[in-house]
C-alpha positions as CSV (number, residue, x, y, z in Angstrom):
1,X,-0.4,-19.8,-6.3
2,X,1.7,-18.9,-3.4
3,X,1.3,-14.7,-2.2
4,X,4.4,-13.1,0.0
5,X,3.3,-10.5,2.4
6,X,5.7,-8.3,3.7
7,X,5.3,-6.6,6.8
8,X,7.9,-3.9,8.0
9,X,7.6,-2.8,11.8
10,X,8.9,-0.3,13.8
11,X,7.6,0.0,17.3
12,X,4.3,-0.4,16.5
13,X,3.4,-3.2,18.9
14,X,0.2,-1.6,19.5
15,X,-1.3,-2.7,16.2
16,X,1.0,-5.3,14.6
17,X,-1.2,-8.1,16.2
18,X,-4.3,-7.0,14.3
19,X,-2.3,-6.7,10.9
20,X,-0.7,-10.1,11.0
21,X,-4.3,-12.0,12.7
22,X,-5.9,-10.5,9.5
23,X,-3.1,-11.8,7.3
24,X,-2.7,-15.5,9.3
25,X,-7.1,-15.7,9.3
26,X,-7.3,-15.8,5.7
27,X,-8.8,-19.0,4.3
28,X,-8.1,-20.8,1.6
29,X,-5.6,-19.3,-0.4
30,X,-1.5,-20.6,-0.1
31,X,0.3,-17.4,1.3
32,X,3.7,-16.6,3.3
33,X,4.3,-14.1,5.8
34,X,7.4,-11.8,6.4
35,X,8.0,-9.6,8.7
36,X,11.1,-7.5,8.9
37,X,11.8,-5.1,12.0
38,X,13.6,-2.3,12.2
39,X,15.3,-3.0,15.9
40,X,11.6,-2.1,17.6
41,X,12.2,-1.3,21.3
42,X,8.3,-1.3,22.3
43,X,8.2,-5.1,22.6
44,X,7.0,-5.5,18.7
45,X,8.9,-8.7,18.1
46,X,7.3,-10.5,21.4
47,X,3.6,-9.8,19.6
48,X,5.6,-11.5,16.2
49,X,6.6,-14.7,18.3
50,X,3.3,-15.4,18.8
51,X,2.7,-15.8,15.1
52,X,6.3,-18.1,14.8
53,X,4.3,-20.8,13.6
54,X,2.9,-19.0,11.0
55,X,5.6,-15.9,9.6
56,X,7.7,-17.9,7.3
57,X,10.6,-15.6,7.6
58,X,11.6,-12.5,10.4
59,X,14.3,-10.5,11.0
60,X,15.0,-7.2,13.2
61,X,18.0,-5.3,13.1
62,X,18.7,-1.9,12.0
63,X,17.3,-0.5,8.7
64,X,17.7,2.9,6.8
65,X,13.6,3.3,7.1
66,X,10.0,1.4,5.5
67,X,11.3,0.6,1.9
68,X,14.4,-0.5,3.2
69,X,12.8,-3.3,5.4
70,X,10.1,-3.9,2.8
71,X,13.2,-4.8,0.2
72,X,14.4,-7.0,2.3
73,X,11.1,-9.1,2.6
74,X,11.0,-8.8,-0.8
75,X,14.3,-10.5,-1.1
76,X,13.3,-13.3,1.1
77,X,9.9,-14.1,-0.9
78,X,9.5,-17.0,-3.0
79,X,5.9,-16.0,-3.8
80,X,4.1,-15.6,-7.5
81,X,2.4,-12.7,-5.9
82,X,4.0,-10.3,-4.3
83,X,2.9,-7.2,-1.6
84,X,3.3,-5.3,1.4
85,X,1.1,-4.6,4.5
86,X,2.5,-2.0,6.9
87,X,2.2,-3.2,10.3
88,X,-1.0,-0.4,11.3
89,X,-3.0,-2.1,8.2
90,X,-4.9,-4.7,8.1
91,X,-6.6,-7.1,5.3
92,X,-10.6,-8.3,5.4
93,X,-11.4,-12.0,5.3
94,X,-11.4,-13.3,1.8
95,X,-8.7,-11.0,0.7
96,X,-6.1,-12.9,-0.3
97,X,-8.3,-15.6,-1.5
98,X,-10.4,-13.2,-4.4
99,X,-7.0,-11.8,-5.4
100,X,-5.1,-15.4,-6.0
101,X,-8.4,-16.4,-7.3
102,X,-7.9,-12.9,-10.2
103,X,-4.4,-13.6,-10.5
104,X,-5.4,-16.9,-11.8
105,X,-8.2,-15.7,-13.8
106,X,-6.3,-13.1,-15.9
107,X,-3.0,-14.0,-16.5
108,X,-2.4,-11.4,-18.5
109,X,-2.8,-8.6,-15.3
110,X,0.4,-7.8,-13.7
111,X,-1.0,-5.8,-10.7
112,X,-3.8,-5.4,-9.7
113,X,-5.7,-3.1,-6.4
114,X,-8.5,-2.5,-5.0
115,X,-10.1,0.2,-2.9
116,X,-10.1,1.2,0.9
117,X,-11.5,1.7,4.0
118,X,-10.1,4.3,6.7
119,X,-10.3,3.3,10.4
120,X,-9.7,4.7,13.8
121,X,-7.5,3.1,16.2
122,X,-10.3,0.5,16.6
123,X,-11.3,-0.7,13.5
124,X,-14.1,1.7,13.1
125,X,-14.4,2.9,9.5
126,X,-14.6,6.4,8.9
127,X,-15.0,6.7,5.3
128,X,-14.0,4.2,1.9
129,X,-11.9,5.3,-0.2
130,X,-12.8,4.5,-4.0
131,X,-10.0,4.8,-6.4
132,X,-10.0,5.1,-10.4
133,X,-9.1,2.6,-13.1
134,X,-5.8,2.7,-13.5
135,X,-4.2,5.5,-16.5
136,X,-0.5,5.9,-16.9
137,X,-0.8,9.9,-18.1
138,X,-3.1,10.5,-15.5
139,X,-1.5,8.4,-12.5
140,X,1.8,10.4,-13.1
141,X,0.7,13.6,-13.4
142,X,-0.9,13.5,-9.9
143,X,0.3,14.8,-6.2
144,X,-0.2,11.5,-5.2
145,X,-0.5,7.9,-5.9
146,X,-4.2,7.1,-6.4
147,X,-3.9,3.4,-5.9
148,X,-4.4,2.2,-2.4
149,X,-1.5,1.1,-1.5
150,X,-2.0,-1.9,1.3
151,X,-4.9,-2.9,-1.3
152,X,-1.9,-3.4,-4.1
153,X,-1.2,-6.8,-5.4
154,X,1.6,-7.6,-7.8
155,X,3.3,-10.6,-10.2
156,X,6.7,-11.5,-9.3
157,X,7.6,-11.4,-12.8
158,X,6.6,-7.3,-12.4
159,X,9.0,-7.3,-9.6
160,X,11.6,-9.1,-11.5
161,X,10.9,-5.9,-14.5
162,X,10.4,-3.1,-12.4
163,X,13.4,-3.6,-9.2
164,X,12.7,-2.7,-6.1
165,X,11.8,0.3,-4.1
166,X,13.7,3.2,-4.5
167,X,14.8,3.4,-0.9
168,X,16.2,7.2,-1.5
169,X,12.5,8.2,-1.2
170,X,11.4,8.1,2.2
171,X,7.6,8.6,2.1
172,X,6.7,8.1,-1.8
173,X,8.5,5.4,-3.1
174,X,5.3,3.4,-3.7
175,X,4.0,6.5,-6.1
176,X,7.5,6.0,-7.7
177,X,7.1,2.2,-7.9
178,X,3.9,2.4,-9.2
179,X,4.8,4.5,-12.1
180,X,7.1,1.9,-13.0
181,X,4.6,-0.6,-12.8
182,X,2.4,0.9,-15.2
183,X,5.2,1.2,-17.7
184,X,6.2,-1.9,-17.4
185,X,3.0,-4.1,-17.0
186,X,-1.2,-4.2,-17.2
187,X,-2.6,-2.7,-14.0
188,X,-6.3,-3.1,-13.3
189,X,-8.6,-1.5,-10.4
190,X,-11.2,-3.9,-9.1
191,X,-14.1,-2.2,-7.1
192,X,-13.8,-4.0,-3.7
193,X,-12.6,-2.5,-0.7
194,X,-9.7,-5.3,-0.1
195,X,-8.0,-3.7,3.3
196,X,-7.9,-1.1,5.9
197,X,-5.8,1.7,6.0
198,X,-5.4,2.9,9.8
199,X,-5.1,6.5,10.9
200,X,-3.9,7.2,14.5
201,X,-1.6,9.4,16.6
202,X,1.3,7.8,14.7
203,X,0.5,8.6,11.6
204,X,1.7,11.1,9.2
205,X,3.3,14.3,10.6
206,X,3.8,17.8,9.1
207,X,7.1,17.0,8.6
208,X,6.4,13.8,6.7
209,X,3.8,15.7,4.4
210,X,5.9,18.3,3.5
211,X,9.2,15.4,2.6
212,X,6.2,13.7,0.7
213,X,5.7,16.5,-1.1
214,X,9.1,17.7,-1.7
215,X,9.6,13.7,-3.0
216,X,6.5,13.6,-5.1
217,X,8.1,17.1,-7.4
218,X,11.2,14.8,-7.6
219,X,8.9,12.0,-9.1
220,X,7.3,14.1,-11.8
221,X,11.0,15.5,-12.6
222,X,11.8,11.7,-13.3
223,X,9.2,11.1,-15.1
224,X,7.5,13.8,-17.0
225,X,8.4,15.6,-20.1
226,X,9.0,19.4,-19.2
227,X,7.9,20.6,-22.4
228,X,4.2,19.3,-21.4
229,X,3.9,21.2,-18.4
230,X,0.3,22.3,-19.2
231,X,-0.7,19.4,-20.9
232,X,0.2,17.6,-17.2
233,X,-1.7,20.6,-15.3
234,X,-4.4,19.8,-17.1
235,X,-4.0,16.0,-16.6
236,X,-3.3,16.4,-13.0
237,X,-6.4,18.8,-12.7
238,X,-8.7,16.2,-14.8
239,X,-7.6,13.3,-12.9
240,X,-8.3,15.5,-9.7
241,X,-11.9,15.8,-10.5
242,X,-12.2,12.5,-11.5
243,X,-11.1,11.1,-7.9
244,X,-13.2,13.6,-5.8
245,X,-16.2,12.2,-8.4
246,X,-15.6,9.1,-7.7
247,X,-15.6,9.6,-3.8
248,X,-18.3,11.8,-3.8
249,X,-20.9,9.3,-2.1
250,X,-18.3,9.1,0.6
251,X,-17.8,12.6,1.2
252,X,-21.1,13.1,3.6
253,X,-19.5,9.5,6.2
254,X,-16.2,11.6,5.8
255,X,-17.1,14.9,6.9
256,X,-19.6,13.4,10.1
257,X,-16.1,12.0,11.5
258,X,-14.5,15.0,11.0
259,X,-17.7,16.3,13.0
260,X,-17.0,13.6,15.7
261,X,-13.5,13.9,16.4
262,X,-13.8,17.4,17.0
263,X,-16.6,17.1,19.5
């Protein structure tokens, strides 16, 4: 069962080594790597030639931002299995393998995810991230998507249902995508922290937050029935507990690195 990973990159040539190493150093699973560049000028694509052996498909040029590039991957994949690692994340060893080896084992699961871990700039984990079984009402109603997103793995015959990523959403189009995964397909949460999400001086700006945000109202517009609005308050406040429950173990790791970096 062949898995497509997608990796878009813009000039992040600090860290796209790690995140294709971690895709490249999984073992014994069939996979394909694409990586698709938004015309990096930080030397991004001279880290991806050393992987030319192994990226089954790369292109850089211009792009109109993330799911832009990641549709294009998307277009180039020929996998069963479909998903997207930006190039700041990375996967663990056996990744790819346990998720093939689900795939096959429950054919009836069109996407599934996993949970996890935060890191520093190098590799140090500074809290996991558990996330909930998977509820359509509840997903929805949130402020955010509470699947991990570079721990997401999907059927192509999902993709082929759901279409691509909305690319009029610049910072939630996964939340969007996701929403129309769950309508369309089964998605399951498996407790195993599958990949790394990376937080460094490149991450998420004000800015960014606050288009998130305004992106995320547009979402529940889309989807939610107005004449429910307290009926999704009280979903959204429900499923709100239920998360910071389910985290609550890693609340005490979590708060020490906030500690840490203040120090």
């Amino acid at each position: 069962m062949l898995i497509s990973i997608v990796t878009p990159n813009r000039n992040c040539a600090t860290f796209i080594e790690r995140t294709l190493s971690s895709v490249v150093n999984q073992k014994e699973c069939e996979f394909e790597l694409i990586v698709i560049d938004g015309a990096s000028t930080d030397g991004s694509m001279d880290v991806v030639k050393k992987f030319e052996e192994c990226v089954a498909f790369s292109l850089s040029e211009p792009d109109t931002g993330m799911y832009d590039a990641i549709n294009k991957g998307i277009a180039n994949a020929h996998g069963e299995i479909i998903a997207y690692l930006n190039s700041d994340d990375f996967y663990y060893p056996g990744t790819l393998n346990f998720v093939t080896r689900y795939f096959e084992d429950h054919p009836d699961v069109d996407l599934v995810y996993g949970d996890l871990n935060f890191v520093d700039a190098l590799d140090r984990i500074k809290f996991r991230q558990s996330y909930p079984a998977f509820d359509l009402a509840r997903f929805q109603a949130l402020n955010f998507a509470s699947i991990g997103q570079p721990a997401a793995f999907w059927r192509r015959r999902l993709q082929d249902k759901v279409g691509l990523f909305d690319t009029s959403l610049r910072m939630a189009s996964d939340f969007d995508f996701f929403i129309r995964a769950g309508r369309a397909g089964k998605v399951v949460h498996v407790s195993r922290v599958l990949a790394a999400f990376r937080i460094h001086g490149g991450s998420m700006t004000t800015r960014q937050i606050e288009v998130s945000e305004k992106e995320v109202c547009e979402i529940h517009r889309r989807y939610l029935e107005p004449n429910e609005r307290v009926k999704n308050l009280l979903l959204r406040h429900a499923a709100n507990v239920h998360f910071k429950a389910i985290n609550l173990l890693n609340w005490p790791r979590r708060l020490m690195s906030c500690v840490g970096e203040r120090r």
